[in-house]
C-alpha positions as CSV (number, residue, x, y, z in Angstrom):
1,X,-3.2,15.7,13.5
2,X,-3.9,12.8,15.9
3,X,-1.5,10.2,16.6
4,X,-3.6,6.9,16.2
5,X,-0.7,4.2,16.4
6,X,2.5,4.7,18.1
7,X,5.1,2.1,18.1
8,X,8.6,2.1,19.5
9,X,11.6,-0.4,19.7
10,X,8.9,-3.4,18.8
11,X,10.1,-6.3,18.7
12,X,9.2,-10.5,18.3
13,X,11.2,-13.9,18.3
14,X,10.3,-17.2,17.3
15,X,13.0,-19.3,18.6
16,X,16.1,-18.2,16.9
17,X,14.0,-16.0,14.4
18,X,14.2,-12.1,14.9
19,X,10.5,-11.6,13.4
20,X,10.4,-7.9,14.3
21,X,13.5,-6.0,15.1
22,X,13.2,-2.8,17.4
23,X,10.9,-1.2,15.2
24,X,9.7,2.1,15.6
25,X,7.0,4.5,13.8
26,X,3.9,6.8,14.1
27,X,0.3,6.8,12.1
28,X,-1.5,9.8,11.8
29,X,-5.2,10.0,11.8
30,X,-6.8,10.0,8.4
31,X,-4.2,8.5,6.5
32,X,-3.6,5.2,4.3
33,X,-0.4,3.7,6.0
34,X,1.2,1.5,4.1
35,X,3.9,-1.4,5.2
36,X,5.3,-2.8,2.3
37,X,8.4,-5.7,1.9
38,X,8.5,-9.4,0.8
39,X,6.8,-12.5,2.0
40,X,8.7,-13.1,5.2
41,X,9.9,-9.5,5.5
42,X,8.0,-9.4,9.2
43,X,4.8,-7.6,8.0
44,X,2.1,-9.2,9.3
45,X,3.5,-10.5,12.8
46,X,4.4,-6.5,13.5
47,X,0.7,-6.2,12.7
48,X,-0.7,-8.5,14.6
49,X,1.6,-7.2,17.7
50,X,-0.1,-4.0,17.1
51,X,-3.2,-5.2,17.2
52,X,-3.2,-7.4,20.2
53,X,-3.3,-10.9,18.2
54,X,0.4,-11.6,18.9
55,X,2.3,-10.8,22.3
56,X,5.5,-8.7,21.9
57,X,8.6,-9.3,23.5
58,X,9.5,-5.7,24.2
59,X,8.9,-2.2,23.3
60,X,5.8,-0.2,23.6
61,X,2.2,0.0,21.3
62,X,-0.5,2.4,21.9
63,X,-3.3,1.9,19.6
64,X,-5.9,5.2,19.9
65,X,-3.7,5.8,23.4
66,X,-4.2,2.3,24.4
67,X,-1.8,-0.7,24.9
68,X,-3.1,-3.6,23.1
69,X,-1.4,-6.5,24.9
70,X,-3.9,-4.8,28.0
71,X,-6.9,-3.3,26.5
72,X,-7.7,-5.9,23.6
73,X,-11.4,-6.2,24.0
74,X,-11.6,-1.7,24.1
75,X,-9.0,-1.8,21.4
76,X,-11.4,-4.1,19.4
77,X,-14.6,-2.3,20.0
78,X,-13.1,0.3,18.1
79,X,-10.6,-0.8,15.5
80,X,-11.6,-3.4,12.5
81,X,-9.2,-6.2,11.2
82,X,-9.1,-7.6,7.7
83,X,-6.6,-10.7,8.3
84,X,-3.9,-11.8,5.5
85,X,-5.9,-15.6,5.8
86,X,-10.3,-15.1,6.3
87,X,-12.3,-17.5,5.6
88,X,-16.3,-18.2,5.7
89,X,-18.7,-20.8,6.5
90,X,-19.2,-22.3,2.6
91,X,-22.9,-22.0,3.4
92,X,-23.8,-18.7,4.8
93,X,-25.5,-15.7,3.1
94,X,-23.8,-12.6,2.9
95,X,-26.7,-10.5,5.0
96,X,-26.6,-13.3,8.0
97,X,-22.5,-12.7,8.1
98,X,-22.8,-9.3,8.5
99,X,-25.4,-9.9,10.8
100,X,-23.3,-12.5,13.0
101,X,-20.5,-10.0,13.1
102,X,-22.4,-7.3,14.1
103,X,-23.8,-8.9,17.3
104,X,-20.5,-9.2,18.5
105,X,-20.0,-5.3,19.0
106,X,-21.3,-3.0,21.6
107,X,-22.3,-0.4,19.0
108,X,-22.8,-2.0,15.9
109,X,-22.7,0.2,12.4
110,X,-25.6,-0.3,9.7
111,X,-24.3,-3.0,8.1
112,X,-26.5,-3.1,5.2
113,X,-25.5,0.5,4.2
114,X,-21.7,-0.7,4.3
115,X,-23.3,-3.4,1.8
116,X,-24.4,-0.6,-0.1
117,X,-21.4,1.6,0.0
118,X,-19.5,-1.5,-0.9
119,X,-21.4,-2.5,-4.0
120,X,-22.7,-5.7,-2.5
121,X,-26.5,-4.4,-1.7
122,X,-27.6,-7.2,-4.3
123,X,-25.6,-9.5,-2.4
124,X,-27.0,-9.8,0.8
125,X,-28.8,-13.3,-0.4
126,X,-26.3,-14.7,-1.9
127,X,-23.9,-17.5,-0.3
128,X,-20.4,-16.7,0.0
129,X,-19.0,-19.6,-1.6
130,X,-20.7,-18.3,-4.5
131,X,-19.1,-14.7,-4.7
132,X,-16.3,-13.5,-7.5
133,X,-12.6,-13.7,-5.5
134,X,-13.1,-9.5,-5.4
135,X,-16.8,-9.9,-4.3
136,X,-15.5,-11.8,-1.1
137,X,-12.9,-9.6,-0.5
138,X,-15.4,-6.7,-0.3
139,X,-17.2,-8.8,2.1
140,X,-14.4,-9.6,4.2
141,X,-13.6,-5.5,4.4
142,X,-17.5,-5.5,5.6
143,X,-17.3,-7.4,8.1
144,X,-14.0,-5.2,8.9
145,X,-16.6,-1.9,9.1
146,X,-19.8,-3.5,11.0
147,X,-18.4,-1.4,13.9
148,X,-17.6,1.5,12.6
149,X,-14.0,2.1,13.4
150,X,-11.6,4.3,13.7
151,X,-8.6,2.6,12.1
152,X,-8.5,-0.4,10.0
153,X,-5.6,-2.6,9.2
154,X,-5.9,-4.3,6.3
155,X,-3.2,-7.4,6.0
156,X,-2.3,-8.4,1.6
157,X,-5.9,-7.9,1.2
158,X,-5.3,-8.1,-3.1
159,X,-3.1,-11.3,-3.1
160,X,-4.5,-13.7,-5.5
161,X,-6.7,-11.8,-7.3
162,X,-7.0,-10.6,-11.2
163,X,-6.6,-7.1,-12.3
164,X,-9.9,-5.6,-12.1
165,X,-11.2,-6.9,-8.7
166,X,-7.6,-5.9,-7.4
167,X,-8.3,-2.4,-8.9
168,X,-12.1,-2.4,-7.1
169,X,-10.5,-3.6,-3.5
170,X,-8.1,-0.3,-4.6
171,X,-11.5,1.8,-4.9
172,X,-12.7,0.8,-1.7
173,X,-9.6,1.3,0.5
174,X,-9.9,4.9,-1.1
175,X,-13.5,5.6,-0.1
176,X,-13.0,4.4,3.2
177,X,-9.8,6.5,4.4
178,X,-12.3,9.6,2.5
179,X,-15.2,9.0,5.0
180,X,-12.4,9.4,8.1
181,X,-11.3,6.1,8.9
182,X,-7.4,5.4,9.2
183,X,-6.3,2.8,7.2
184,X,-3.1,0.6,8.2
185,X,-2.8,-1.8,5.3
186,X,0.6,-4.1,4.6
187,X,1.5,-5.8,1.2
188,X,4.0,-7.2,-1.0
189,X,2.7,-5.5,-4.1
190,X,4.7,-2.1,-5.2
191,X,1.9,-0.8,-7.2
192,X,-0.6,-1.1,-5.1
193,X,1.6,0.8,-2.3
194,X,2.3,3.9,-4.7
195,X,-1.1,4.0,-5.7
196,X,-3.0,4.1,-2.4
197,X,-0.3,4.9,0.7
198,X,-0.1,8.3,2.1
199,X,3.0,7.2,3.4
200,X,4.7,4.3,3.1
201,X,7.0,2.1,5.3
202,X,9.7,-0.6,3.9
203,X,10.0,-3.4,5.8
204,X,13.0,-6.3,4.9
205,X,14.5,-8.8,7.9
206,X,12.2,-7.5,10.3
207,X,13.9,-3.8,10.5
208,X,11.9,-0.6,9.1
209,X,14.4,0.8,6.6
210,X,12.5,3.6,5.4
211,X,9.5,5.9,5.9
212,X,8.2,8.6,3.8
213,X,5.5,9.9,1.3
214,X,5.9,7.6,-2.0
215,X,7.0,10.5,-3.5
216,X,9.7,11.4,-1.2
217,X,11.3,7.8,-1.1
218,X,11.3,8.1,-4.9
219,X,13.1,11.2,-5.0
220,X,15.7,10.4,-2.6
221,X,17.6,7.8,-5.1
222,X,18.1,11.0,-7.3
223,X,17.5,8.7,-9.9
224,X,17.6,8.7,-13.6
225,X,14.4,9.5,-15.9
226,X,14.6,7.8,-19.3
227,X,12.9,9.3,-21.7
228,X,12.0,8.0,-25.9
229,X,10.2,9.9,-28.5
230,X,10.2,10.4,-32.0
231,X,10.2,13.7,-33.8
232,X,8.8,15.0,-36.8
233,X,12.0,16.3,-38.4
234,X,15.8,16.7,-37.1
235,X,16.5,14.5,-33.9
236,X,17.5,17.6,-31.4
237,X,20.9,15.6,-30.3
238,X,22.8,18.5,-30.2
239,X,20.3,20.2,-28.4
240,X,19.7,17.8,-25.6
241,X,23.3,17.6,-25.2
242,X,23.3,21.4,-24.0
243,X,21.0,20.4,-21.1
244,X,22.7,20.5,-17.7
245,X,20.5,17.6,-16.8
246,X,21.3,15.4,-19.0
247,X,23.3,12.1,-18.8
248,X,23.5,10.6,-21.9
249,X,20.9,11.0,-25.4
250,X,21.5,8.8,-28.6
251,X,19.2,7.4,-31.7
252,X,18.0,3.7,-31.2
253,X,15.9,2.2,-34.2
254,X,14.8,5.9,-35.2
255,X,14.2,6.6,-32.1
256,X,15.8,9.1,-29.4
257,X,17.1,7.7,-26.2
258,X,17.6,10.2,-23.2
259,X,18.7,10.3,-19.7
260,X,19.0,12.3,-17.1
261,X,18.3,13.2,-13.7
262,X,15.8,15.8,-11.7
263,X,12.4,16.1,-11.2
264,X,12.5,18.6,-14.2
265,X,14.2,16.9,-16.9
266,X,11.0,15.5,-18.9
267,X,9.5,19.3,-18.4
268,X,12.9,20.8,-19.6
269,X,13.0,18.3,-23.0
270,X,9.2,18.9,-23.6
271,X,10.1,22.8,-23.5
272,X,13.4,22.8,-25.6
273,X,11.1,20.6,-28.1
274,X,8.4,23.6,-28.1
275,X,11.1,26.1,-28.5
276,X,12.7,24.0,-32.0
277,X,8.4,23.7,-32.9
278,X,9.1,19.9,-33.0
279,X,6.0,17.4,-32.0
280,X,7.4,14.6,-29.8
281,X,5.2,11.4,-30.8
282,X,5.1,8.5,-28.8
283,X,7.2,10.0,-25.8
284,X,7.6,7.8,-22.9
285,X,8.9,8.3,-19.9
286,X,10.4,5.5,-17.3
287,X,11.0,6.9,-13.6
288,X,12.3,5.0,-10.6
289,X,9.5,3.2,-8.4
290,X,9.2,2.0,-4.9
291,X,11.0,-1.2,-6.5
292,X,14.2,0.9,-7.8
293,X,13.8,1.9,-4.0
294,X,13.8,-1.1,-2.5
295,X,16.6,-2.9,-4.4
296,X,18.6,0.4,-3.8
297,X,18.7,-0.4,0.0
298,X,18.7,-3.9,0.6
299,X,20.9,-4.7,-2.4
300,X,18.1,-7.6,-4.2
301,X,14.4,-6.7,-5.6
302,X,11.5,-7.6,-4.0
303,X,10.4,-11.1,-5.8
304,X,13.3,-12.8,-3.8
305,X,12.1,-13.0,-0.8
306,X,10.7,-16.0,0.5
307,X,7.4,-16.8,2.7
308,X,7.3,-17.8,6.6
């Protein structure tokens, strides 16, 4: 697998601000990269070092084996950028954006086929100002394709927008790491990182405390699974209480309560139900989460940091 970005002891200062502090990390080709942390965390001014928008102080960058801070205009022939603030003329048509933007490339992709890959096809008249908040956002990632690159970064592309549009911006990151372009995406939003990164790097003060699979950051808090059900007959307490992986197990409001840790303890209750032939109804199960992750190394949840 091809190394696409390559990053080591990055770093930025505004004044007395450490932005970015000696960060270091790899993305492979053909992956959704995810940078995740709060507002002010650093996130988007270690992008925009990488992509050539914002000088570093020190340390080294090669985007597709090329320094940014030296080969911008190659880098950008290649590469597409979806910025955390994009904006629009109020009074141009979707068709004569893409147009505009595609002039400005050596090779140029067929932009009305990204239209049509992006739902938009029915769109090309239509004046931006006039779009849904998702609708623009798919535009915006458009404009991001007209050249058809080979990596992407994609900067809180979701912020601000309802449920269902922020599911369809999902949809689209999806199809276009499928078709073979890498995707570099930062955000603030937890969810969004589990459901769409490949790997995922936490970002808090401007350091990179952690990098891994979603999975694999999950798993190493060891965490507890919480699990409540109702039976249909005797509550197994007993039971559960013979499970190595247990913690703790009580009745709440006719309800039981159970704890434990592994990545097998819901398969290990489900099974010791089948065994006693009782039918668990309503079972839920409550896991740890990139948040559980988060607060477990910096020592406060996400929603306290503050914007810069």
């Amino acid at each position: 697998m091809n190394t696409v970005i390559r990053c080591q002891d990055l770093s930025k200062r505004y004044g007395d601000l450490l932005a970015v502090d000696g960060v270091s990390f790899e993305v492979q080709q053909g992956e959704i990269f995810g940078m995740i942390g709060p507002n002010g965390a650093g996130k988007s001014t270690l992008m925009e070092c990488v992509e050539g928008l914002r000088t570093r102080d020190s340390g080294t960058v090669e985007v597709l084996g090329m320094d940014p801070a030296k080969d911008a205009a190659e880098i950008h022939e290649r590469v597409g950028l979806q910025l955390q603030t994009s904006a629009l003329p109020p009074r141009i048509k979707v068709g004569e954006a893409l147009q505009l933007f595609s002039s400005f490339y050596r090779n140029p992709g067929d932009w009305r086929k990204t239209l049509r890959d992006l739902g938009l096809d029915e769109k090309v008249n239509s004046y931006v100002d006039k779009l849904s908040g998702g609708q623009r956002q798919r535009v915006f990632i458009a404009l991001a394709l007209v050249n058809n690159p080979e990596l992407i970064f994609v900067d809180e592309i979701t912020t601000a927008l309802d449920p269902q549009s922020r599911h369809a911006v999902w949809d689209v990151i999806r199809d276009i790491r499928d078709n073979g372009t890498t995707v570099f995406l930062t955000t603030h939003f937890m969810e969004e990182a589990e459901r769409l990164c490949d790997r995922v790097a936490i970002v808090d003060h401007g350091r990179l405390i952690a990098l891994d699979t979603v999975t694999n950051l999950i798993n190493s808090l060891d965490g507890e699974t919480k699990l409540t059900f109702t039976v249909n007959g005797r509550p197994p307490i007993r039971e559960l209480q013979q499970l190595p992986s247990l913690i703790h197990v009580e009745r709440s409001e006719g309800r039981v309560v159970a704890r434990g840790k592994g990545r097998t303890f819901a398969q290990e209750v489900m099974g010791m139900l089948a065994d006693l032939q009782l039918v668990a109804e309503d079972f839920r199960s409550e896991q740890p989460n990139l948040e559980d992750v988060f607060l477990s190394l910096t020592g406060r949840p996400m929603r306290e940091g503050s914007g810069q």
